[in-house]
N, C-alpha and C positions, 0 to 999 in steps of 0.2 A: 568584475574582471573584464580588460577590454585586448583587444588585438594579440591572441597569446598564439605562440607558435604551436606548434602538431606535439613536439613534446614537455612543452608546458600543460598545454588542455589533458595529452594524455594523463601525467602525471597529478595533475588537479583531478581527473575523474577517477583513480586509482584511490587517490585521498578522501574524498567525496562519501565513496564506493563504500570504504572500509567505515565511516560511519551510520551507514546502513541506509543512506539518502535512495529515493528510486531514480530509475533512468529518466522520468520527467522532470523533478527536480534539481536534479543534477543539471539537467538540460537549461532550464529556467533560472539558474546559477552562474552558469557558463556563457550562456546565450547562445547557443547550441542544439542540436535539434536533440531526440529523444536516440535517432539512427545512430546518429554519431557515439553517442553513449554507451551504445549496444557494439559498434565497431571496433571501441577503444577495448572491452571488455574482451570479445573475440580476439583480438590481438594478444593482451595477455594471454589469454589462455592459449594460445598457437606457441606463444614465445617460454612455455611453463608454467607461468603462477596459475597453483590451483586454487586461487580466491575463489572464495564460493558468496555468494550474497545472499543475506539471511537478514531477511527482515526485522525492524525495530520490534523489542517487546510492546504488546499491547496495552494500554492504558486503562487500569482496571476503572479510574473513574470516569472515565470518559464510558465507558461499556455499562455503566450504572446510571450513570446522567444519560444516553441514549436510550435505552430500556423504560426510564421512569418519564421518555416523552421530549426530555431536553436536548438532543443531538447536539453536542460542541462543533463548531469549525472546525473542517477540517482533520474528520471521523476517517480512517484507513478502512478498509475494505476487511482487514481480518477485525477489528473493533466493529465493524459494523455486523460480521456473521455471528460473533459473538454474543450483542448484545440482542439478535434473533434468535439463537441459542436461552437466553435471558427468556426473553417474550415467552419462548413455546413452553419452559420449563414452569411458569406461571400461567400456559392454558389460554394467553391469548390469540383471537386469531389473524388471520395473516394480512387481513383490509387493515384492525387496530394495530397493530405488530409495525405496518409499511407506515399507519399516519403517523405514528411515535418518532418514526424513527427519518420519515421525510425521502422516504424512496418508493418505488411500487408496489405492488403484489406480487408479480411476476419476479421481484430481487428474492422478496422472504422465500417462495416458492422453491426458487432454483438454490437459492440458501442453504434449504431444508432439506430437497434433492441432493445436492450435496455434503451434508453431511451423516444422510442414512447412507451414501452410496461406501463412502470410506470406515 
């Protein structure tokens, strides 16, 4: 999409929104920054829609294929605490847990921090 006015983009990221895309994405769709994303959103909610944004379901095999060492492109961040969920429940630890999964020690760590905390 190229040259849209203020309420085509807003309306585009309203639609976007509603299918569960994040504000970077959305952004990277639009050509548009991530602010603006966030601005469009605040405006709604100023003007009443109580849209609430609620992330895509997780992808069970994708959190299977992570865990067993395969990370897919393009792994979301709740797939990814998941599939460390995965790791600790099989007793691995957080150095083999991070190479699996192609992030650090310090992710599983704080991973894991959070989810004893909640």
């Amino acid at each position: 999409m190229s040259a849209l006015t203020p309420a085509q983009r807003h309306a585009a990221i309203a639609e976007l929104d509603r299918q569960g895309l994040s504000a970077q994405a959305i952004a990277k769709q639009l050509g548009c920054t991530p602010r603006t994303v966030h601005r469009a959103r605040s405006k709604r909610r100023a003007a009443g829609d109580i849209w609430i944004w609620t992330g895509p379901e997780p992808d069970q095999v994708a959190i299977e294929r992570a865990a067993a060492g395969e990370p897919p492109e393009g792994l979301t961040w709740i797939e990814r605490r998941a599939a460390i969920a995965q790791c600790d429940q099989w007793g691995l630890p957080a150095a083999v847990t991070a190479a699996r999964l192609g992030c650090t020690r310090q992710t599983v760590y704080y991973a894991r921090s959070r989810r004893t905390a909640a």
